[in-house]
N, C-alpha and C positions, 0 to 999 in steps of 0.2 A: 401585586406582582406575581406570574406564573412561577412556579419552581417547573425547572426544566425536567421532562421523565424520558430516561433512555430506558430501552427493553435491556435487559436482563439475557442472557445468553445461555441458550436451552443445552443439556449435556448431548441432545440430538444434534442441535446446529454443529458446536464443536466439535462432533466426531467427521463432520462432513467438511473441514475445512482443510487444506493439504498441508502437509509435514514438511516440503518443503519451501526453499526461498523463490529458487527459479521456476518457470511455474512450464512445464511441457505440455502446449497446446494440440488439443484434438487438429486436425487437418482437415483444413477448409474444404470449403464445398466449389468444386471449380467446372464451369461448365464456358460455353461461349460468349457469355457476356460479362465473366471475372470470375472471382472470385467472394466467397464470404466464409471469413473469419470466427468461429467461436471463442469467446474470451473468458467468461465466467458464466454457469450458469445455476448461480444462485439468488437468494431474495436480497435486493440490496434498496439503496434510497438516495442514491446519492452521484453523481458522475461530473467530473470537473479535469480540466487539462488543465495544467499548470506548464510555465516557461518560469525555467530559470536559466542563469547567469554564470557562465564558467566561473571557477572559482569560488562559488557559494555555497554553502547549508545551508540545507533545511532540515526539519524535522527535530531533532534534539529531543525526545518525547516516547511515550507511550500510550495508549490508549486502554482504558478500562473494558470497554467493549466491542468499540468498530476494530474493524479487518480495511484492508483495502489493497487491492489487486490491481498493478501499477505499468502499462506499459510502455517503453519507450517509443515515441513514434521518432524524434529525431533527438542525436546528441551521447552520450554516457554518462553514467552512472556510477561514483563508487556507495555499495551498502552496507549501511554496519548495523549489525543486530548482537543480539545478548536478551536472553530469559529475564526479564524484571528481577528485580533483588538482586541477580548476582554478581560478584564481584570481578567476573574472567575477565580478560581482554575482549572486547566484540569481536565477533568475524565477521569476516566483508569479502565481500565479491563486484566486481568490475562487472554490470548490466548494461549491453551493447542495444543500440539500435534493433528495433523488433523484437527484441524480448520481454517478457512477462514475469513480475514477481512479487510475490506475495507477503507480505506483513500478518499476520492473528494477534489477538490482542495481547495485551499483556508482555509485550515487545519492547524492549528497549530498543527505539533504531534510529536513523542517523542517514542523510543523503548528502556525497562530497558529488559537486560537478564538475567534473573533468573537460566538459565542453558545453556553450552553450545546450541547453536541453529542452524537449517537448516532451511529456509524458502525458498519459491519461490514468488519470486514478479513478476508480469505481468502488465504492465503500459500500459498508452494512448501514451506517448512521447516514442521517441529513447530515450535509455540510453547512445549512444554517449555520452563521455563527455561534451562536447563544448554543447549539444542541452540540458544536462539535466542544467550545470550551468547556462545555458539564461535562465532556469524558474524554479531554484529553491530557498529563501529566508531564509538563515541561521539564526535560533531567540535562544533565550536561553529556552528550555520550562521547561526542568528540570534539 
């Protein structure tokens, strides 16, 4: 049986990841035939849309080492984060339709859907199952 190996996160990578949750995108490049969007432009491994269901959670969790950079394409979001370990209340913010925001690891967070929802998530790790359950830490947050 493989034992699963996630990389290790360099005090390089770390410093280049952003401070904050909501994430304020460069501006797109718009000419006569549209536009294109920049959304992250780091090394990642991973890209997957998720739908959920008004009224649902997800997440409940943290991660050892992935990040993942989350954007609404249709629906809202409420997000609740807190620094691992500690014991505050979470804060949370209400992420509308076309916005961008960001998770780093070691996140306690938490997603309430207020409406049906589409998002794209873009992460550091494979989503493989097997690579994402080696570093992800199921907690109760909300």
């Amino acid at each position: 049986m493989n034992k699963i190996k996630i990389k290790s996160s360099s005090d390089e990578e770390l410093r280049k990841l952003p401070e904050e949750v909501i994430i304020n995108l460069d501006p797109p490049f718009t000419d006569e035939r549209g536009s294109i969007q920049p959304l992250v432009d780091l090394p990642m491994e991973s890209a997957v849309m998720i739908t959920s269901w008004k009224d649902t959670v997800r997440a409940n969790h943290y991660h050892k080492t992935d990040w993942h950079f989350c954007t609404v394409i249709k629906g809202r979001i409420r997000y609740h984060w807190r620094d691992h370990g500690s014991i505050q209340v979470p804060d949370s913010v209400i992420i509308e339709e076309g916005q961008t925001f960001f998770t780093p690891p070691m996140v306690d967070h938490a997603m309430e859907f207020l409406e049906d929802t589409t998002f794209l998530t873009l992460g550091r790790n494979s989503r493989k199952q097997e690579v994402y359950e080696a570093d992800v830490v199921r907690i109760k947050l909300i």
